[in-house]
C-alpha positions in Angstrom: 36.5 -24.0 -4.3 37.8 -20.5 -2.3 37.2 -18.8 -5.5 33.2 -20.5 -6.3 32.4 -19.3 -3.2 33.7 -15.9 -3.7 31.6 -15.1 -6.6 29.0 -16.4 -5.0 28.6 -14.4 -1.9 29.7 -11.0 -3.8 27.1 -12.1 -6.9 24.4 -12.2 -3.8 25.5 -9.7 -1.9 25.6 -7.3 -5.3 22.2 -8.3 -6.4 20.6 -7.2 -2.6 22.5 -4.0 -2.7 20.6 -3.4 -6.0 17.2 -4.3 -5.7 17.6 -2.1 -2.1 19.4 0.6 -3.1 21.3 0.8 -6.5 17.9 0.1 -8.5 16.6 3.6 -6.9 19.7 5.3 -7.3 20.2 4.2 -11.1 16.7 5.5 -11.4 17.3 8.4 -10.2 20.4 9.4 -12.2 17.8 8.7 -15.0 15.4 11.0 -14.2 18.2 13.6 -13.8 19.3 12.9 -17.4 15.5 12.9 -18.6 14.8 15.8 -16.2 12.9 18.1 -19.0 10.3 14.9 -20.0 6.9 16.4 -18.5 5.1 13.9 -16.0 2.3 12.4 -17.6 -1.0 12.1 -15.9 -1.0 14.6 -13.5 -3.8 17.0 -14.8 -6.8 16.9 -12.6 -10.2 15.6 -14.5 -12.6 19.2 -14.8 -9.6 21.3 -13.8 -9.1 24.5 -16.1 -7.3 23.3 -19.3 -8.7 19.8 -19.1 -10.5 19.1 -22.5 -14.5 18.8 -21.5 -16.1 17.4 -18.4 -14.6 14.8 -16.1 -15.3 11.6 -16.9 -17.9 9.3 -14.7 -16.3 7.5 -12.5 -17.4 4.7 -10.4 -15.8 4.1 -7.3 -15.8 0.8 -5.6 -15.2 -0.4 -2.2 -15.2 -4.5 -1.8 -15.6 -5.1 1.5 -15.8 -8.2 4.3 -17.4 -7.2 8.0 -16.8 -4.0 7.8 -19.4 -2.4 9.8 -17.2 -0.7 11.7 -15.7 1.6 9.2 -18.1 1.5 6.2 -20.4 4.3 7.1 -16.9 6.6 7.3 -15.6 5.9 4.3 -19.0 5.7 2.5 -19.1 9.7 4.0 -15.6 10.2 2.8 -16.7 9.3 -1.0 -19.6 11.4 -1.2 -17.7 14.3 0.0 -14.7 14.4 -2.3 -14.1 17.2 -4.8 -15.6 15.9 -7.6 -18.9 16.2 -9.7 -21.7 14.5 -7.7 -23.5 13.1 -11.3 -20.4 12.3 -12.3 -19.5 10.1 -9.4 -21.3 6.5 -8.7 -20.3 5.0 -5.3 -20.8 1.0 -5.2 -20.3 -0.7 -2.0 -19.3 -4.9 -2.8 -20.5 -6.8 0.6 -18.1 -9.8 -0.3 -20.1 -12.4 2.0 -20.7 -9.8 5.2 -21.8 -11.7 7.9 -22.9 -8.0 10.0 -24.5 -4.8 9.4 -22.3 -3.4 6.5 -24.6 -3.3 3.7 -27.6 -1.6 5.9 -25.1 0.9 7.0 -23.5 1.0 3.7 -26.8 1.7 2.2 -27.6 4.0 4.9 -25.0 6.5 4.7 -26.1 7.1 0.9 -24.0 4.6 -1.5 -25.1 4.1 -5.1 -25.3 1.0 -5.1 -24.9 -2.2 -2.7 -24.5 -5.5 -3.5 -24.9 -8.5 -1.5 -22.5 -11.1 -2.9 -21.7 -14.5 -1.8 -18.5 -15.1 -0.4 -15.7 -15.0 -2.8 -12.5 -12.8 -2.0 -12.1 -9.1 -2.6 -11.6 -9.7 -6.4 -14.5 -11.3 -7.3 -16.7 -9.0 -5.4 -14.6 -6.0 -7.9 -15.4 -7.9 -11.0 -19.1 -8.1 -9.8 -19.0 -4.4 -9.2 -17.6 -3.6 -12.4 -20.3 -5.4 -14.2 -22.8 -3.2 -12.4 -21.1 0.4 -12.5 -22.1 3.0 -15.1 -18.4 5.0 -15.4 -16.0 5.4 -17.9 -13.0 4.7 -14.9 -13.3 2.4 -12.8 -11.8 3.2 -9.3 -11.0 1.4 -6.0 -10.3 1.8 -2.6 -10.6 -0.3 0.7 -13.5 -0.1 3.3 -10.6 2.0 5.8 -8.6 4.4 3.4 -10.0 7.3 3.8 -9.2 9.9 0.3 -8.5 13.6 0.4 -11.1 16.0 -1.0 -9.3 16.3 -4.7 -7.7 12.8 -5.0 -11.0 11.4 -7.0 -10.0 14.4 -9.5 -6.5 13.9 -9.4 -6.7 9.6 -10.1 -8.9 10.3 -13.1 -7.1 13.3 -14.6 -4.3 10.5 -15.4 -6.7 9.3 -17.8 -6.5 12.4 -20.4 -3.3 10.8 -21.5 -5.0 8.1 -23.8 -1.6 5.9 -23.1 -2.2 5.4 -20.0 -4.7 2.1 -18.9 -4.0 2.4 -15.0 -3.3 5.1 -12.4 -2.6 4.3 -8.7 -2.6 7.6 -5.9 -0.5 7.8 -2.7 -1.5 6.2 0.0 0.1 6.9 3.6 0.2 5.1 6.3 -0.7 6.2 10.1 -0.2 5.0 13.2 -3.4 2.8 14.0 -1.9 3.1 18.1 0.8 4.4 20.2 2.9 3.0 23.2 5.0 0.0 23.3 2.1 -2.1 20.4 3.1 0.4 18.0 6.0 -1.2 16.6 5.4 -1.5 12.7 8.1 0.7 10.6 6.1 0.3 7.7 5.9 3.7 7.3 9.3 4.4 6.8 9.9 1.5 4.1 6.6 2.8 2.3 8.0 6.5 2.2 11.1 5.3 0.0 8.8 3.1 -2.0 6.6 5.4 -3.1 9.6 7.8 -3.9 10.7 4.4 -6.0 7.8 4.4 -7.9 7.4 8.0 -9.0 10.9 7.4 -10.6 9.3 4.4 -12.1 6.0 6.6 -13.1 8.2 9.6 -14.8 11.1 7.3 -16.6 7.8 4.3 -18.0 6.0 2.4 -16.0 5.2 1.7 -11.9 5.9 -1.8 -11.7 2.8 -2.3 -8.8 0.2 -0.3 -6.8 -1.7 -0.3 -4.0 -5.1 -1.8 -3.0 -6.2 2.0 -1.1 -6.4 3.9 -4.5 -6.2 3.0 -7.8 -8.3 3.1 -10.9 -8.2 2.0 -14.5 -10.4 2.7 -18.1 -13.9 0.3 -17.7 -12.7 -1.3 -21.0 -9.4 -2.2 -20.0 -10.2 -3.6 -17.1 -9.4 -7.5 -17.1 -10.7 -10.3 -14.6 -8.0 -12.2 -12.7 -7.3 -15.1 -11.1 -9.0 -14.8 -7.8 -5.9 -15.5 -5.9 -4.4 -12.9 -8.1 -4.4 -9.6 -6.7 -4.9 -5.9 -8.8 -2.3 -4.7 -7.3 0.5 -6.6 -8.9 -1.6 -8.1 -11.7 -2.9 -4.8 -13.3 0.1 -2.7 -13.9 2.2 -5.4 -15.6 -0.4 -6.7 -18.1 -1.3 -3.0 -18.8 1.8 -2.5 -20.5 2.0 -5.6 -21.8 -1.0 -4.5 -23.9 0.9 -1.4 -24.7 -0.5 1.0 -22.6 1.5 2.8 -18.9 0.2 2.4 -15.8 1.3 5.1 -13.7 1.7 6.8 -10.1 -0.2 10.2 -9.3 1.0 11.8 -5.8 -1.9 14.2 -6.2 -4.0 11.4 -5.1 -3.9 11.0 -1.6 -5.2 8.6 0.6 -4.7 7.3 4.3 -5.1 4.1 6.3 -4.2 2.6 9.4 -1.0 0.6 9.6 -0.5 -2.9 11.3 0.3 -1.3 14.9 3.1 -4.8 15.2 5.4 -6.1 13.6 4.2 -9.0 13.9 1.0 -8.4 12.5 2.7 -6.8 9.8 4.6 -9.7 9.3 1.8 -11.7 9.3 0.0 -9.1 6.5 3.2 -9.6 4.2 3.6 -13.4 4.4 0.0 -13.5 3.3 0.1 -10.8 0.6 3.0 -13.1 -0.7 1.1 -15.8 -0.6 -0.3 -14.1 -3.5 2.5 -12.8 -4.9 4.3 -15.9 -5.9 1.1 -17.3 -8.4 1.1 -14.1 -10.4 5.1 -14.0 -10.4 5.8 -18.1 -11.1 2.6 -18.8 -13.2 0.7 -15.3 -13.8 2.9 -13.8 -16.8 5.1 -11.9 -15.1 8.5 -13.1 -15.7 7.7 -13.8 -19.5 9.5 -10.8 -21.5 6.7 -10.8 -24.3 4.8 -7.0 -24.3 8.0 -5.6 -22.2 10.8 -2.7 -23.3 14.2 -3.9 -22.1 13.8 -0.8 -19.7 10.7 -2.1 -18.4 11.9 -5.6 -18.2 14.7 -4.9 -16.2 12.5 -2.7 -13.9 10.5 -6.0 -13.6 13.8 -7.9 -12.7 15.1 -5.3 -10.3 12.2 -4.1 -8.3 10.2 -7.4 -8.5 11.8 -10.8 -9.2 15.5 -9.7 -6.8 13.4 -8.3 -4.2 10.9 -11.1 -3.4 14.6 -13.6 -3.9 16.1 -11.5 -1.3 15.8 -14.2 1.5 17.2 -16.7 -0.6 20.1 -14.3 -1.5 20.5 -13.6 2.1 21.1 -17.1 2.7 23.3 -17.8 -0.2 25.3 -15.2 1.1 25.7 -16.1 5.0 26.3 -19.8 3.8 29.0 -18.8 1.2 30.7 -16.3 4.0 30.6 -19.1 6.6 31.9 -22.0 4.1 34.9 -19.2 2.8 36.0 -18.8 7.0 35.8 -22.4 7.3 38.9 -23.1 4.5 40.4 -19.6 5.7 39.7 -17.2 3.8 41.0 -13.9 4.7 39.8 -11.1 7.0 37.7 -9.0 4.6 35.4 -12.4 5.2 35.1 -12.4 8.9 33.6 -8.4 8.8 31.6 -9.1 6.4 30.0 -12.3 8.3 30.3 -9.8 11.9 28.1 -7.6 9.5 25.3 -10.2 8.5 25.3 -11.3 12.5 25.2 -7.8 13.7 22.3 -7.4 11.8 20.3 -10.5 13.3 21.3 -9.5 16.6 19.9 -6.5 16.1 16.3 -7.9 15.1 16.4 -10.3 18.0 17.2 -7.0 20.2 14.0 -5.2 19.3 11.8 -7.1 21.2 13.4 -6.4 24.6 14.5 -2.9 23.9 12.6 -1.6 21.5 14.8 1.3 19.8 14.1 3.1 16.5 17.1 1.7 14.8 16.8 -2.0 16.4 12.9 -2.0 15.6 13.9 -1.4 12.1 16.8 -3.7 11.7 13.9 -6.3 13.1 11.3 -4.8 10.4 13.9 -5.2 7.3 14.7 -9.1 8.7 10.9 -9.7 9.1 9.9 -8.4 6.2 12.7 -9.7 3.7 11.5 -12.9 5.2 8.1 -12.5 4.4 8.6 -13.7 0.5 10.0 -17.2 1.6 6.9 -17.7 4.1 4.5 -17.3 1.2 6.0 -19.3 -0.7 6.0 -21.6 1.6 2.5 -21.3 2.2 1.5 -21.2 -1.4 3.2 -24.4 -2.0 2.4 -26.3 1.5 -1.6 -25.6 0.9 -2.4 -23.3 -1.7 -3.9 -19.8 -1.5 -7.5 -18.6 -1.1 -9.4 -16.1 -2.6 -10.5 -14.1 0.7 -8.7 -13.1 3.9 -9.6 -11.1 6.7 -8.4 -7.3 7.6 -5.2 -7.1 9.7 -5.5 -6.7 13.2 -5.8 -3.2 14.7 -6.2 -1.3 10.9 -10.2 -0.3 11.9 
C-alpha cells in the first residue's frame, strides 16, 4: 500500500516539475548542443537580401462590438512598415451590434464585412474567402503591432517549410492600483522564452490570437469551437510543414487587470482547449517526430493535467501520513498547504509573491473548469472580450 502511494505522489509530483520547469530546461540544454543551427524565419519580407518583393498580405481583424477600439487598430494597420499595395486590411464584423463597421470603414479598411453572428473563426474563414494575399494574417480588434512586425511575420514565409508563423505579443497593464492584480505578464514572459526554444530546436507547439499568419493555401477551416491558436500549429506539421515563433514581430494588448477576470478568460479559453486536445487530433501521434511528439506531451497534454496531478499528489501525501509514513511526507504536504495558504492570502494582502502563488493556483485550475464546462453544456463558437482589455 505505503509503497502504491509512493510512486504515485513522486510520479505526480515528477511530471509537474517537468511540464513547469524541466521541459524548458531540457530545451534549453538542446539548443546549447544545437547552438550553430540558424533560426529559421527570421528574414524580414522586402528587407535587403530577401529574394523579390514581399508578398501580399492580407491582414484580418474578426471582431464583436468593438467600436471602441477599431478605429485605433484600423490606424495602427495602415501605418505599419510595409508596402501599402502590398498590404489588404479586412475588418470581419462577427454580428456587431454598434458602430464598428461605419468606423471600421471610416478609418480606411480594405474591406468590411458584415457577417452574421458566428464566433471569431467563422468570421476568419469568411475573410479569408474574400482576401487577395498570398499570407494570410491575424490579429485582434485591441493588439496594437509595431511598425516592422507585418515585415517581420511574413519574412518567416521565405522558408518554403514553414506553413505558420506567430509574433510576440506582450502584455500591459490595462490599470493600476489595487484592480491590477493579473501576473499574466510574468507567466507569458517565460512562455514565450518556452516557445522560441520550441521555434529554434522544430516546432512551437501553439500561438497566440494577437499575431499570427499562415500561406492562403494552407490555411484550413476548423471546428468553430476550435481555436487557430492551438489548432493551426499542430496540424501544420502534421502536414509536414513548421510552424514557428518570430520575436521580430511585436505586438501589445491590454491584460485582464484581475485575477479573476483572468481566471475567468482561461477557464473559457479551455473550454476550447479540451475539444481540439480529446477529439481534435492532437494526441494522435500520426504526422509527428518523436521530438515533436513529446513536445506535444510535455508542453500540452501534462500541462492542461496539472490540476489533476496536483490532486493525485495532495491525496497520495495525505493517505501516506495517515499509515505513517515518515517525515520527508509531512514537508512535502507543509509545502503543497503553504502554497494554498498563500493564494488565499492574496486577496487580503495583496503582495507580489502571494499574488502570484494565487495566479499559479488560479490558473493551474483553469484546465479542470473547462473541462468541466465543456462537458456540463458544451462550448460555443463566440464569447465576448474580457473585462477591462479595451
Amino acid at each position: 500500500m505505503r509503497t502504491a502511494l509512493e510512486i504515485v505522489f513522486w510520479v505526480c509530483a515528477g511530471l509537474i516539475v517537468w511540464t513547469q520547469l524541466g521541459y524548458a530546461a531540457a530545451l534549453a540544454a538542446l539548443a546549447l548542443v544545437f547552438a550553430r543551427v540558424p533560426k529559421p524565419g527570421v528574414r524580414s519580407a522586402g528587407a535587403p537580401g530577401a529574394a523579390g518583393p514581399a508578398p501580399v498580405l492580407s491582414l484580418i481583424v474578426a471582431a464583436h462590438d468593438e467600436e471602441s477600439v477599431i478605429a485605433e487598430k484600423v490606424g495602427n494597420s495602415l501605418s505599419l512598415d510595409y508596402p501599402r499595395d502590398r498590404l489588404e486590411l479586412i475588418v470581419a464584423c462577427d454580428g456587431c451590434t454598434d458602430a464598428t463597421a461605419a468606423r471600421a470603414r471610416a478609418a480606411g479598411a480594405d474591406l468590411v464585412l458584415e457577417l452574421p453572428r458566428g464566433g471569431k473563426i467563422r468570421a476568419q474563414d469568411a475573410a479569408v474567402d474574400r482576401s487577395r494575399g498570398e499570407i494570410v494574417a491575424f490579429s485582434d480588434a485591441n493588439a496594437m503591432w509595431q511598425a516592422d512586425a507585418a515585415s517581420a511575420l511574413a519574412g518567416a514565409f521565405s522558408d518554403p517549410r514553414v506553413g505558420y508563423a506567430c509574433g510576440q505579443v506582450r502584455f500591459v497593464q490595462a490599470a493600476a492600483g489595487a484592480g491590477a492584480s493579473n501576473q499574466e505578464g510574468v507567466y507569458w514572459r517565460y512562455e514565450l522564452a518556452v516557445r522560441g526554444l520550441e521555434s529554434r530546436l522544430g516546432s512551437i507547439t501553439a500561438g497566440n490570437g494577437a499575431i499570427y499568419a499562415t500561406r492562403r493555401d494552407t490555411y484550413m477551416v476548423v471546428d468553430p469551437i476550435m481555436g487557430h491558436d492551438l489548432s493551426l500549429p499542430f496540424n501544420m506539421v502534421k502536414r509536414g510543414l513548421r510552424a514557428v515563433y518570430v520575436p521580430g514581430a511585436r505586438a501589445s494588448e491590454k491584460m485582464v487587470p484581475s485575477l479573476g477576470g483572468e481566471f475567468a478568460r482561461k477557464r473559457r479559453m479551455m473550454s476550447h482547449t479540451w475539444p481540439i486536445l480529446l477529439r481534435g487530433g492532437m494526441l494522435s501521434p500520426r504526422g509527428y517526430t518523436p521530438g515533436y511528439a513529446l513536445m506535444i506531451f510535455s508542453h500540452r497534454l501534462l500541462r492542461y493535467c496539472t490540476p489533476g496531478l496536483h490532486a493525485l499528489a495532495l491525496a497520495a501525501n495525505v493517505a501516506l501520513l495517515a499509515i505513517g509514513a515518515g517525515p520527508l511526507y509531512l514537508v512535502t504536504l507543509a509545502l503543497q498547504i503553504a502554497l494554498l495558504v498563500a493564494a488565499v492570502l492574496a486577496g487580503p494582502l495583496p503582495a507580489r509573491p502571494l499574488l502570484l502563488a494565487r495566479y499559479y493556483v488560479l490558473s493551474t485550475a483553469s484546465p479542470a473548469a473547462g473541462l468541466w464546462d465543456w462537458l456540463g453544456h458544451g462550448t460555443a463558437a463566440s464569447w465576448d472580450a474580457a473585462e477591462g482589455t479595451r
